[in-house]
N, C-alpha and C positions, 0 to 999 in steps of 0.2 A: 568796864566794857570799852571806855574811848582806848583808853593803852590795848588793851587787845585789836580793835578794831586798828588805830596807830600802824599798829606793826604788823598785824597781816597787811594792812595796805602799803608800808612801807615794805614790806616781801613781795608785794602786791606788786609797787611802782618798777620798784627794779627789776621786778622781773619782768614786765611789762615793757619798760626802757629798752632793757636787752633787746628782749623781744621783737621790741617794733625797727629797734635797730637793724638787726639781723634781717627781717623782716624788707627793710627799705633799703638795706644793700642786696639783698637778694632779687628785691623787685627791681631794681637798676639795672643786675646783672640780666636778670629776665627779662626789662624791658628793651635792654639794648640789644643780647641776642634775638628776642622776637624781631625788633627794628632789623636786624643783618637780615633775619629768615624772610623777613617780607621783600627787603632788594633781592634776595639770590632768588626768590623765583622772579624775578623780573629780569635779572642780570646776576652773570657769575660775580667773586669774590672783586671787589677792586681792591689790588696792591695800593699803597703808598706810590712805591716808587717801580718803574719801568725801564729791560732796559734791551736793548738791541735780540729779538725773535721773541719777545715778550708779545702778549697778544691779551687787549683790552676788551673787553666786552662790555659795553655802554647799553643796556636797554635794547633795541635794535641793532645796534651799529658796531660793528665787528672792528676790531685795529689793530695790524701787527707792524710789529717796528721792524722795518725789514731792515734798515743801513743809516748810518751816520757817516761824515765825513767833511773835511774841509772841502767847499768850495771856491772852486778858478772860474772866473772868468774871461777871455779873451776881449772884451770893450774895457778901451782904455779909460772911458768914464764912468765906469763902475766900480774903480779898484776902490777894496777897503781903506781907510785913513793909516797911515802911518803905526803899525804897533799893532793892528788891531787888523782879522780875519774872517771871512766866512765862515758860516758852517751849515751843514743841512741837515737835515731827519728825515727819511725817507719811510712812507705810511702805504698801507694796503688794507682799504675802508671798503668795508662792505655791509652792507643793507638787509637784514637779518630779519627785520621787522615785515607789519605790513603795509607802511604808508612811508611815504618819502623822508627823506631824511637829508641833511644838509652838511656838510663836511666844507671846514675853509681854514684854512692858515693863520686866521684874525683871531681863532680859537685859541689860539699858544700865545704864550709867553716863556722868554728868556733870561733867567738869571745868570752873572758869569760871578763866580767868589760873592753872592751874595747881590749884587747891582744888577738893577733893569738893561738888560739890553734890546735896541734897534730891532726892528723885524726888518727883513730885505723882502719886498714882495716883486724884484725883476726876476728871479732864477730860471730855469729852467724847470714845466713842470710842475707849476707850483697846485698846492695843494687846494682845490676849488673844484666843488660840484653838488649837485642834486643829486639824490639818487632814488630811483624807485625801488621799490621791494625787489628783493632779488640780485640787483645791481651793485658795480663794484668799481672802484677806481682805483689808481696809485700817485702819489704826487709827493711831494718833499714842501718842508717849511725850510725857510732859512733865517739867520739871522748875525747880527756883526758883535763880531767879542772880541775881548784882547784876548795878543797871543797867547800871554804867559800865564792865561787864565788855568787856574788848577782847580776847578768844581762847576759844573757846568750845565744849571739843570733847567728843564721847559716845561712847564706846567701847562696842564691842557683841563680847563674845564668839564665836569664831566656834568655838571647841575648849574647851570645858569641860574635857577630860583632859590636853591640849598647854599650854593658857592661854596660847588664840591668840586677839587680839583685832584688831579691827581698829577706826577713828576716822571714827565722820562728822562734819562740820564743820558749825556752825552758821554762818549769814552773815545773820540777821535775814528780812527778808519774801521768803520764794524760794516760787515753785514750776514 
């Protein structure tokens, strides 16, 4: 009886093993689809990456990347260092939701090839507001790269509490 008992439980186990295996990648896959299905009623899909008429959907708060592009200045004490350039991202935020919502430039961050870059908060326009339900703004982030920079991307939180961010892509003169 233990040898039969044995080996149906060893047919037992392994089938079992299997079992729960298949079992707990399938409930992984399940429970991360359910985790997407519970944001997308809240918010559309979020891309990874973003890039020039892409348009982000954050919970209430609507964003499309209308333009990139180097920025000039005309003050003489504001020119970029030596080697190294403006640049802006131009946004069109709006309030989707029913309760206010805040929008600011302090939100992004800058990678140029990898390395932190400078935020410039003099620009023209800069990216800052409240906004009530309903409500809409435009504004641009800027910040200082090198020129010869070949990968160029800015990452905008989209969950302060999760540090969930997501990347818009700079590609030089878009809009």
């Amino acid at each position: 009886t233990n040898s039969g008992g044995t080996k149906v439980g060893e047919v037992g186990d392994s089938k079992s093993q299997s079992d729960s295996e298949d079992k707990s990648d399938s409930a992984k896959e399940n429970n991360d689809s359910a985790d997407e299905n519970d944001s997308n009623s809240e918010e559309t899909d979020l891309k990874e990456e973003y890039f020039v008429g892409d348009v982000l959907q954050n919970g209430g708060l609507k964003m499309v990347y209308k333009s990139s592009g180097v920025y000039y200045t005309d003050n003489e004490f504001m020119q970029p260092e030596e080697g190294k350039k403006y640049i802006f991202l131009e946004f069109y935020c709006e309030n989707t939701g029913d309760s206010d919502l805040s929008v600011s430039s302090f939100s992004f961050e800058c990678y140029a090839d990898g390395y932190a870059c400078d935020a410039m908060y003099s620009g023209d326009n800069t990216l800052s507001a409240t906004l009530s339900a309903g409500r809409s703004t435009t504004g641009k982030v800027y910040f200082t790269v090198p020129e010869n920079a070949e990968e160029i991307q800015i990452e905008y939180e989209t969950d302060y509490f999760k540090n969930e961010k997501v990347k818009f892509i700079y590609e030089g003169e878009k809009d």
